[in-house]
N, C-alpha and C positions, 0 to 999 in steps of 0.2 A: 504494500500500500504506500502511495505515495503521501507526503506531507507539504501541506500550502501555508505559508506564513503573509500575512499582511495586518496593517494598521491601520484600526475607525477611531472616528474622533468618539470623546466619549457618549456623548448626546446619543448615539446608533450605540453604543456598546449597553448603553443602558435600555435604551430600548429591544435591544438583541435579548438581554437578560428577559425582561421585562413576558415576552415573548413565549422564550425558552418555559418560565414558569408554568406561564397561562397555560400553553398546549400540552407539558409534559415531557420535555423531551428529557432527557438524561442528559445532553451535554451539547456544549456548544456544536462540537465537531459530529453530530448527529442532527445539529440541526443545519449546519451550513450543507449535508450531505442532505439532506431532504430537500432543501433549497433548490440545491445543485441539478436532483435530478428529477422536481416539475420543471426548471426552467428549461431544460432540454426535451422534456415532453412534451412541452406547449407553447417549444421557438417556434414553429410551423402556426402556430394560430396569432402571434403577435407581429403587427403592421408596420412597415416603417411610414415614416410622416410623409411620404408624396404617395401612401397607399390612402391614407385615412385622408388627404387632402381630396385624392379620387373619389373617396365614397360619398363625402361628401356634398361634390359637387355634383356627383348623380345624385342625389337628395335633396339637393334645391334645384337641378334641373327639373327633377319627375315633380316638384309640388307646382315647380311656374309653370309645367303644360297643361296640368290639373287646373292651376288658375286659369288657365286662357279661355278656358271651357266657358268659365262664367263670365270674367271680365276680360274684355279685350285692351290690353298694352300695347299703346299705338308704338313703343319705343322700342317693342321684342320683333316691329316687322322690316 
């Protein structure tokens, strides 16, 4: 097994603890591996920001051709 060293400021170390309590875990290095391995489970479902920029813009595209239905925007012709 390999070992990963790095430094949080304390404000996250407290909240790490904080954490760690709430859910149970037995130790830090049980919870950074839990961490470790949804985020690797659920990289494939998280977007980068010109994905969600795209969704969005289909989302206010599909509501303004839903509006056009009712009100006509002399400004969309």
């Amino acid at each position: 097994m390999k070992r990963i060293h790095f430094r949080i400021y304390d404000e996250l170390f407290e909240q790490i603890n904080k954490s760690i309590n709430r859910w149970g875990f037995n130790s830090q290095a049980e919870f950074f591996r839990y961490l470790a391995m949804e985020f690797i489970r659920n990289e494939k479902k998280l977007l980068t920001s010109d994905d969600v920029l795209k969704d969005h813009t289909k989302a206010i595209n599909s509501i303004k051709k839903s509006q056009r239905k009712t009100f006509l925007d002399p400004t969309d012709q």
